[in-house]
C-alpha positions as CSV (number, residue, x, y, z in Angstrom):
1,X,81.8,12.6,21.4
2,X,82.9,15.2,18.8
3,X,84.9,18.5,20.9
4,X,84.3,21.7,20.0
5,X,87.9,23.3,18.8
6,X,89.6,25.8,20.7
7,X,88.5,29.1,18.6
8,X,84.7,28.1,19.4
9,X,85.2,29.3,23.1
10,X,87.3,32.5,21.7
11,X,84.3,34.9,22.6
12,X,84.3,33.9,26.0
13,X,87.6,34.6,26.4
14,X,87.4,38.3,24.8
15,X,84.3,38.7,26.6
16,X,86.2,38.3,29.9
17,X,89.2,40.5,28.7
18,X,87.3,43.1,27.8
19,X,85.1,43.2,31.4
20,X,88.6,43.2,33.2
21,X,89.9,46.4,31.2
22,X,86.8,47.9,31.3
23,X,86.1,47.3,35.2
24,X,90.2,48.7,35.6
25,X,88.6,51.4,33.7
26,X,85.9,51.9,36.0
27,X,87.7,51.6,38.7
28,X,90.3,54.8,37.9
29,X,87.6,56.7,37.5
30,X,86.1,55.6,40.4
31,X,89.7,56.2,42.0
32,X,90.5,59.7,40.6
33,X,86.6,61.0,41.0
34,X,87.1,60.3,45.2
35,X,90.4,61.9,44.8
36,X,89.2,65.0,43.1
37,X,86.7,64.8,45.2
38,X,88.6,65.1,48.3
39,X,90.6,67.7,46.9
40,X,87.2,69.9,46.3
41,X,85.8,69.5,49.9
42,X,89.1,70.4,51.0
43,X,89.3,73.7,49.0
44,X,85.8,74.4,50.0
45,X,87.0,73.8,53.9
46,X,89.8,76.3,53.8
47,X,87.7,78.5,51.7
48,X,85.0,78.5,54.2
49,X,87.4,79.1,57.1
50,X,89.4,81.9,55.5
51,X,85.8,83.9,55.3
52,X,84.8,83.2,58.7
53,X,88.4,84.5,60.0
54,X,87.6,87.7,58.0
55,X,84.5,88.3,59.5
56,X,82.2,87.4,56.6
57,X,79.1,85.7,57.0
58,X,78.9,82.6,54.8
59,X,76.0,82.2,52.7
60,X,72.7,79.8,53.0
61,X,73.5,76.0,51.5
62,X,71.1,75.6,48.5
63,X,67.3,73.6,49.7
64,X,68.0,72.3,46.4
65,X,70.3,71.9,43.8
66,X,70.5,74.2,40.9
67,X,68.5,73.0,37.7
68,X,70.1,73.6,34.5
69,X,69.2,71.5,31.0
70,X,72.3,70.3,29.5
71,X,72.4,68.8,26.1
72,X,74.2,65.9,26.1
73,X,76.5,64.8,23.1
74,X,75.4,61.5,21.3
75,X,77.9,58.9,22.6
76,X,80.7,57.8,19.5
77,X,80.9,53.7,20.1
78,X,83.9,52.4,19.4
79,X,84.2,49.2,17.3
80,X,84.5,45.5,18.9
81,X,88.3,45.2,17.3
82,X,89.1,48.1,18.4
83,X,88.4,47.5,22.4
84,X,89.6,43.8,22.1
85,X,93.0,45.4,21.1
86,X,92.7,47.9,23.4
87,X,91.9,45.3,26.0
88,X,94.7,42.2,25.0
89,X,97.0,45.6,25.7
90,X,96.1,46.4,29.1
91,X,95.1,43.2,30.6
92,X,97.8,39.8,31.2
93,X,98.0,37.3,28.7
94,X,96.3,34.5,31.3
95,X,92.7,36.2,32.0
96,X,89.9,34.1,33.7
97,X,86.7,34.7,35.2
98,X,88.9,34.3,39.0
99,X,90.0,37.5,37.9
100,X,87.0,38.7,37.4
101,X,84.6,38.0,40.1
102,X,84.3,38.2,44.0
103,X,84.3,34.1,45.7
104,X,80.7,35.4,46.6
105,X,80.2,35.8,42.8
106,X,81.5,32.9,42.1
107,X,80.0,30.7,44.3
108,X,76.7,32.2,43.3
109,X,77.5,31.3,39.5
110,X,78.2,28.0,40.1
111,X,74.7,27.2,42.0
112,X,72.9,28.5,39.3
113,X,75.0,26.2,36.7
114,X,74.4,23.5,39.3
115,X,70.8,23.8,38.7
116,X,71.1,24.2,35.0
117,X,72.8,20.8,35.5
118,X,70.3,19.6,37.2
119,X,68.2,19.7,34.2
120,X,70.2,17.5,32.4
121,X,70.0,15.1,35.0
122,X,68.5,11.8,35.3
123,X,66.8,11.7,38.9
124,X,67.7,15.3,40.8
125,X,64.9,17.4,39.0
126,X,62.2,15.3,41.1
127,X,61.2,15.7,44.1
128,X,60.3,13.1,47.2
129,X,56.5,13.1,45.9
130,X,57.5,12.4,42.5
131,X,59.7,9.3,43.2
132,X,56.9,8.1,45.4
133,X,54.2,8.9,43.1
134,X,56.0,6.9,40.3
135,X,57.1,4.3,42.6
136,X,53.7,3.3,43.9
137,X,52.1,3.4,40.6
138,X,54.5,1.5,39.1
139,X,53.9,-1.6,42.0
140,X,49.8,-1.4,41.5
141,X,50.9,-2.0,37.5
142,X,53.1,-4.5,38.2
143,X,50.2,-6.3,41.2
144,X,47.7,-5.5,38.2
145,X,49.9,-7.7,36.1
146,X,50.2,-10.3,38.6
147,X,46.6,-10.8,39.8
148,X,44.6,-10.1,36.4
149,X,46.6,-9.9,33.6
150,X,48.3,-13.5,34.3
151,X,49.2,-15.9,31.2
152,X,47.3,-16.3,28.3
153,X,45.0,-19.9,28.8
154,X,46.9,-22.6,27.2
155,X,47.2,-26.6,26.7
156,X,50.8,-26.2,28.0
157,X,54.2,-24.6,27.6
158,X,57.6,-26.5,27.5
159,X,56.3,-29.2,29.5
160,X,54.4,-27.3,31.8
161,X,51.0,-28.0,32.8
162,X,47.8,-26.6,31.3
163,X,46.1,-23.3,32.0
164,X,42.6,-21.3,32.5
165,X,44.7,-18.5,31.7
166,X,44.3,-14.7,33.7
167,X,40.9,-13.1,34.1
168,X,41.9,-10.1,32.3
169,X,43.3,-11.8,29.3
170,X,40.0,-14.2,29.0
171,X,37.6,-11.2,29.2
172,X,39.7,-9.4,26.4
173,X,39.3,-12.9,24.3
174,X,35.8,-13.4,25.2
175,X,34.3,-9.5,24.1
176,X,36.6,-9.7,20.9
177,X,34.7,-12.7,19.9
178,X,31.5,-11.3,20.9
179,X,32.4,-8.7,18.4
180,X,32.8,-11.1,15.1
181,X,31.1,-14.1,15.2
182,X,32.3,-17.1,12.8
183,X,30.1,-15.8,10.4
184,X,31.6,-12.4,10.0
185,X,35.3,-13.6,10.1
186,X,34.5,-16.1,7.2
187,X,33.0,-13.4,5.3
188,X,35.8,-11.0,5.6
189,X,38.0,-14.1,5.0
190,X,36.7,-13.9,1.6
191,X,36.2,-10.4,1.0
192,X,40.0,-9.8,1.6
193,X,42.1,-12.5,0.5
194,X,45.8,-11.3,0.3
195,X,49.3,-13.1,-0.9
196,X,50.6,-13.2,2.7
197,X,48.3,-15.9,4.1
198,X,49.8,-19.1,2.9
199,X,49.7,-21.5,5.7
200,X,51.9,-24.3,4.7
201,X,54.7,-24.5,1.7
202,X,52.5,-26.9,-0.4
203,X,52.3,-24.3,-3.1
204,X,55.9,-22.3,-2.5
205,X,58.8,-21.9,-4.9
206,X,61.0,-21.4,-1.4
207,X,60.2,-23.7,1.8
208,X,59.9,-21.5,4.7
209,X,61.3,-23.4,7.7
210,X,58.9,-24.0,10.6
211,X,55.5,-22.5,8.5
212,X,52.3,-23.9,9.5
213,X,48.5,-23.7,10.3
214,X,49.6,-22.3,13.7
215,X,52.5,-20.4,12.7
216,X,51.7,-19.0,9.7
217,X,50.3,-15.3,10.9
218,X,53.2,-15.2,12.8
219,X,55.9,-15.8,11.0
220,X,54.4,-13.2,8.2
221,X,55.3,-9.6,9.0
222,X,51.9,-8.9,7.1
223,X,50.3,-9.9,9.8
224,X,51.6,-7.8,12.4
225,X,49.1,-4.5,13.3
226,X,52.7,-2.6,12.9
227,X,54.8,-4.0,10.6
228,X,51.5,-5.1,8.2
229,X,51.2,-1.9,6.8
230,X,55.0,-2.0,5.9
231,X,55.3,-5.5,4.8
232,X,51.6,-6.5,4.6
233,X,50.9,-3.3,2.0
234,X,53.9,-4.0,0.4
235,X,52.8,-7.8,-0.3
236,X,49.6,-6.9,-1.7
237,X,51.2,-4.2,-4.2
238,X,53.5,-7.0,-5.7
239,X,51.6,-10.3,-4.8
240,X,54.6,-11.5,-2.9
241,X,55.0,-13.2,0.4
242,X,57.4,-12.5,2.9
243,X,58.1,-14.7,5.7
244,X,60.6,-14.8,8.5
245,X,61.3,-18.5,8.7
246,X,62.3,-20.0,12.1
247,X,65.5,-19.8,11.4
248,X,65.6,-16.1,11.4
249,X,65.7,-16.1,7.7
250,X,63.5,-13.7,5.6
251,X,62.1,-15.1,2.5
252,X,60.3,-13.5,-0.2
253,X,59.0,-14.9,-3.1
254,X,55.8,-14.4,-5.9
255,X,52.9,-16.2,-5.1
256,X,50.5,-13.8,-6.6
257,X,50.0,-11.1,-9.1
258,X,50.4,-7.3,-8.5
259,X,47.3,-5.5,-7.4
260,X,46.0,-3.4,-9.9
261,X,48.6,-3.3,-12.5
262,X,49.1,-0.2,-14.8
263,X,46.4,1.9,-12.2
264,X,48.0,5.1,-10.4
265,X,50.4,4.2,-7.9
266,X,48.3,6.6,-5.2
267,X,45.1,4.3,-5.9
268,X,46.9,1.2,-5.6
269,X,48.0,2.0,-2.1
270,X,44.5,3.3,-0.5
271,X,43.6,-0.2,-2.3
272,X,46.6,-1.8,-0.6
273,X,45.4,-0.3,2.9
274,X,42.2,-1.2,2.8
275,X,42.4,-5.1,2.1
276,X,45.2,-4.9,5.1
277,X,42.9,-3.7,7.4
278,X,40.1,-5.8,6.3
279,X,42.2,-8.9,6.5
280,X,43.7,-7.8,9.7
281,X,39.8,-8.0,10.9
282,X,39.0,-11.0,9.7
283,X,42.1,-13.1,11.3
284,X,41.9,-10.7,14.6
285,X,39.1,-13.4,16.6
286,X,40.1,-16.0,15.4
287,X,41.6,-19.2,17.6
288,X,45.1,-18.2,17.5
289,X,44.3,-14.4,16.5
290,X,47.3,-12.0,15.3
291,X,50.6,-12.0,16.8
292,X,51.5,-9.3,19.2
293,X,52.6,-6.1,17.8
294,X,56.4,-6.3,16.3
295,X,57.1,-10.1,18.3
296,X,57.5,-11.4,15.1
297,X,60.7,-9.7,15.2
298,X,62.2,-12.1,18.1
299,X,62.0,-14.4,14.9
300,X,65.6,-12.5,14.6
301,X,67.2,-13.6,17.5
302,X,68.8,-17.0,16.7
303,X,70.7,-17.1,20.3
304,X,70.0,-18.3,23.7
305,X,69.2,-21.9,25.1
306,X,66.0,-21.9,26.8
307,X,64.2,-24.8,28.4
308,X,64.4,-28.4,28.3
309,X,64.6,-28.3,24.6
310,X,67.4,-25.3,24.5
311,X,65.0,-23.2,22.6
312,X,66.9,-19.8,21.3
313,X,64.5,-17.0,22.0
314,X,63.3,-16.6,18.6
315,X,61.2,-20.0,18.6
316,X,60.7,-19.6,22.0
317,X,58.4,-16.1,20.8
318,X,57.2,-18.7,18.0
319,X,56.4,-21.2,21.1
320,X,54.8,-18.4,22.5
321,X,52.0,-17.3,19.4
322,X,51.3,-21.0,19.6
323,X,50.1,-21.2,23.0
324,X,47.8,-18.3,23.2
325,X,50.3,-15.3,23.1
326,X,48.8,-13.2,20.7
327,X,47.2,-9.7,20.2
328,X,44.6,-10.4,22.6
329,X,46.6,-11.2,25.4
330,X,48.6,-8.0,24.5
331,X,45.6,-5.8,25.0
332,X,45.1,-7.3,28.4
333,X,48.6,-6.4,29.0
334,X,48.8,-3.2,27.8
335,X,45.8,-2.5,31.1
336,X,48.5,-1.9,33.6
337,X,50.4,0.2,31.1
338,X,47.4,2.3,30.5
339,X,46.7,2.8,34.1
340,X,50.4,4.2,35.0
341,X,50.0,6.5,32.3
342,X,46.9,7.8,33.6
343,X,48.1,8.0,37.1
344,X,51.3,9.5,36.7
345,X,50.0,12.3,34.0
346,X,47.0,13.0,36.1
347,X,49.4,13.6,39.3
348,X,51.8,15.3,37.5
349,X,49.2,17.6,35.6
350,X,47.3,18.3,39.7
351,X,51.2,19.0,40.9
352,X,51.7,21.6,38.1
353,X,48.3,23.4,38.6
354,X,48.8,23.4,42.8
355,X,52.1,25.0,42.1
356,X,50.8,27.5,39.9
357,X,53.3,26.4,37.4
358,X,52.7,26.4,33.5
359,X,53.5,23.4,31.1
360,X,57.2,23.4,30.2
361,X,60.0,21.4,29.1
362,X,61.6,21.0,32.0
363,X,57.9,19.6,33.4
364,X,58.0,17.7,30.5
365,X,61.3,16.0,31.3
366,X,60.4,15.7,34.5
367,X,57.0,13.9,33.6
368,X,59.1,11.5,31.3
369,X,61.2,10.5,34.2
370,X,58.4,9.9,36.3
371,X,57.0,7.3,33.8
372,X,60.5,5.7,32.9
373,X,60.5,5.1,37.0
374,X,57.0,4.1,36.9
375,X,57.2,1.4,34.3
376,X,61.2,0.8,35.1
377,X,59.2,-0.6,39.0
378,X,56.3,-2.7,36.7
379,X,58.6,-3.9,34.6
380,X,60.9,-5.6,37.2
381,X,57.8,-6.9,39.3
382,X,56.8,-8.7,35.6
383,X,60.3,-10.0,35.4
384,X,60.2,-11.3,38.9
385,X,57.1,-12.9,38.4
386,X,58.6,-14.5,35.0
387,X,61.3,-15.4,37.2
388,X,58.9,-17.2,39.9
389,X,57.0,-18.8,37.2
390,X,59.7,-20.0,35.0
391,X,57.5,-19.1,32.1
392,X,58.0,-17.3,29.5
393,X,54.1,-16.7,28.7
394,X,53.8,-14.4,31.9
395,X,56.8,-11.6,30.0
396,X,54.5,-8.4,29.4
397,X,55.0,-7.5,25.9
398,X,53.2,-4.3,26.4
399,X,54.9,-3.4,29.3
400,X,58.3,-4.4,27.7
401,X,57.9,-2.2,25.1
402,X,57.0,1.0,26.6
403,X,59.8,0.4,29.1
404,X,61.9,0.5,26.2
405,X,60.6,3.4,24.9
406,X,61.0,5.8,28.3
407,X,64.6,4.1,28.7
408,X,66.3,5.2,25.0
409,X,65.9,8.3,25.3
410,X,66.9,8.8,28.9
411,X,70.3,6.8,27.6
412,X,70.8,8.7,25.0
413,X,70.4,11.7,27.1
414,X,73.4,10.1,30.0
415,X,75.6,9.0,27.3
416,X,75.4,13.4,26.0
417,X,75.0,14.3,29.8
418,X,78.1,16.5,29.7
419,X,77.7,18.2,26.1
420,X,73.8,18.8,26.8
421,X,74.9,20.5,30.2
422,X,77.9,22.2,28.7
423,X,75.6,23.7,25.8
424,X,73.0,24.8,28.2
425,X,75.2,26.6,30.4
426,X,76.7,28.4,27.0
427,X,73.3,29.2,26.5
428,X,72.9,31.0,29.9
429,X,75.8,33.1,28.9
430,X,74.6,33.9,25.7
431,X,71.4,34.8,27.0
432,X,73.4,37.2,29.4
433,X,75.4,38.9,26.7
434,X,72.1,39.7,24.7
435,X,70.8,41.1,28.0
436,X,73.7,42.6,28.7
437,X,73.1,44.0,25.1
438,X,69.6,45.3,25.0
439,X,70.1,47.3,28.0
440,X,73.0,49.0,26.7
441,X,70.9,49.2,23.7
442,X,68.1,50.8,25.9
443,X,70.5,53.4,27.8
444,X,71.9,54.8,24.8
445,X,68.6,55.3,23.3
446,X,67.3,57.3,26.2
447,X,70.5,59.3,26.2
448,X,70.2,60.4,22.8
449,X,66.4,61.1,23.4
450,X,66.6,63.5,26.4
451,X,68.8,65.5,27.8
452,X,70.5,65.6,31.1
453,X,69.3,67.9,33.7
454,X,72.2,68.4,36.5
């Protein structure tokens, strides 16, 4: 973490100077006004007892005091340098804010940087509600996960028996292929043939380890519903095929020509996008389907020793696809993720309005926290019951990746706890100053508009 030099906290340390010789100031005046003060009253007591001893009667004391207008003289400022020398003159070298402030003072400035702290902090802006709030909903995701979500059905997995597969997940399955038929999926089939879709390396320059009939969509990025319209689009512009081989390798070579050579590079692409998404369609219902959203990735990960076989987790993730894992089964995953969203947003949003609280950031930080706890709880009742099973087809994809997503930024955020909480405090004295500022601001614009009346 970079440090701000010395010189950057300068201000702060004329700031406090200057208060110090300007509350000495002050106090002087205070000092010599009580003083003269004193003086006058006793004046006005010998006065007053020298004319009784005469025999004179003293006169009435005013009802009121005597109204006269005054014109008051436009206050001269003096420049910043000018006090700051002024200042460094008449205060010590050391000068702090002890210096400066009662222990009262100071114990009420550290509170309200306690709380600003608190902002900044992981768990200590929510409340007993919220935890439980995000705790509970985070156990129904995770017993959602469990009881409907299951496994994907399948002939069997590294030696393990067969399955029906979870309700949920056969429902999802079951309505997408209510929604195209064979006959539509071999029309689209046809209608949007792209250079991605080779299934075997009978007709490659370069042999892509581990391709197949069953592996093809999912060793081709193309076929991902994310990384398609990176890789996919990119394919179809330059009739190339890119594969991620089992090996973790990424191979791309020509298989086809470029899509509409020599036409504007803006028409090319809407082209592109549109033969993505309509072979997306067509391969979506079918047996094996598309491979969960960025999986194909794990293709990467050439490490680990799972199973009988010592699979690493990349062909494990390949094992996966092949027995059912695929987009399908996602969507039957991503249920439980869905409905902590729902339930911690629609809590959070009933908190708010029973509060009588607006939207902020700091209720938006708060609502993030919420759903990192939420899906943090789901997440670990998924890896328990992966645990249980001792299979990797019951891992939540869905829920794995929004887990991710809550957790960066809240580790980013620890690993900057102390400069995020050291720039909002420096921007609660800043906000001071410029208070500090427009009410000096304000004062000498009423002085110069009106005059005194004494």
């Amino acid at each position: 973490m970079r440090k701000k030099p010395a010189d950057a906290y300068a201000y702060l340390n004329d700031g406090t100077r200057v208060t110090l010789y300007h509350r000495q100031k002050l106090e002087r005046i205070s000092q010599d006004q009580a003083e003269e003060s004193e003086q006058l009253d006793a004046a006005i007591g010998s006065s007053e007892a020298l004319l009784t001893s005469l025999g004179m009667t003293l006169p009435e004391r005013l009802q009121q005091p005597l109204r006269q207008s005054v014109e008051v003289q436009p206050i001269v400022l003096e420049r910043w340098e000018t006090i700051l020398a002024e200042a460094k003159a008449a205060t010590p070298e050391q000068v702090d804010y002890r210096t400066l402030l009662t222990p009262a003072e100071i114990d009420s400035v550290l509170k309200k940087h306690a709380l600003i702290g608190n902002e900044s902090s992981c768990f200590r802006s929510l409340n007993r509600f919220d935890f439980a709030l995000a705790v509970a909903t985070g156990v129904i995701a995770g017993m959602l996960d469990i009881f409907l979500v299951g496994i994907p059905a399948h002939p069997g997995f590294l030696g393990g028996s067969r399955s029906e597969g979870g309700w949920l997940s056969n429902v999802v399955k079951e309505k997408f292929g209510n929604l195209f038929p064979e006959n539509v999926i071999k029309d689209l089939e046809k209608a949007y043939s792209v250079p991605f879709d080779p299934s075997t390396n009978a007709y490659l320059q370069s042999n892509v380890s581990g391709l197949g009939p069953t592996t093809h969509r999912f060793q081709s990025p193309g076929h991902d519903l994310l990384l398609g319209f990176i890789f996919g689009v990119r394919d179809i512009l330059t009739g190339e095929f890119s594969a991620i081989s089992k090996n973790g390798q990424l191979i791309i070579q020509q298989v086809a020509d470029p899509l509409l050579q020599g036409e504007r590079l803006f028409i090319r692409i809407l082209e592109a996008l549109r033969i993505e998404l309509g072979h997306l369609a067509s391969d979506v219902a079918t047996p094996l389907g598309l491979p969960a959203p960025l999986m194909p990735l794990l293709l990467f990960l050439q490490f680990g020793k799972i199973g009988d076989k010592q699979y690493t987790i990349g062909e494990v993730a390949r094992q996966m696809y092949r027995s059912g894992y695929d987009f399908r089964h996602f969507l039957a995953g991503s249920i439980p993720v869905i409905v902590t969203e729902i339930i911690i947003r629609l809590g959070n949003f009933i908190e708010l309005m029973n509060n009588g609280a607006v939207y902020s950031e700091m209720s938006s930080s708060k609502l993030q926290r919420q759903l990192l706890i939420a899906h943090c709880v789901a997440t670990l009742i998924n890896a328990g019951k992966v645990y249980v099973t001792q299979n990797p087809l019951s891992i939540n994809w869905a829920q794995t990746l929004v887990f991710i997503q809550y957790a960066i930024p809240e580790l980013t955020s620890l690993l900057h706890k102390e400069a995020l909480r050291s720039q909002l405090v420096e921007e609660e004295i800043l906000n001071g100053y410029h208070n500090i500022n427009n009410d000096l601001s304000i004062l000498i614009q009423n002085q110069e508009d009106r005059s005194f009346v004494v």
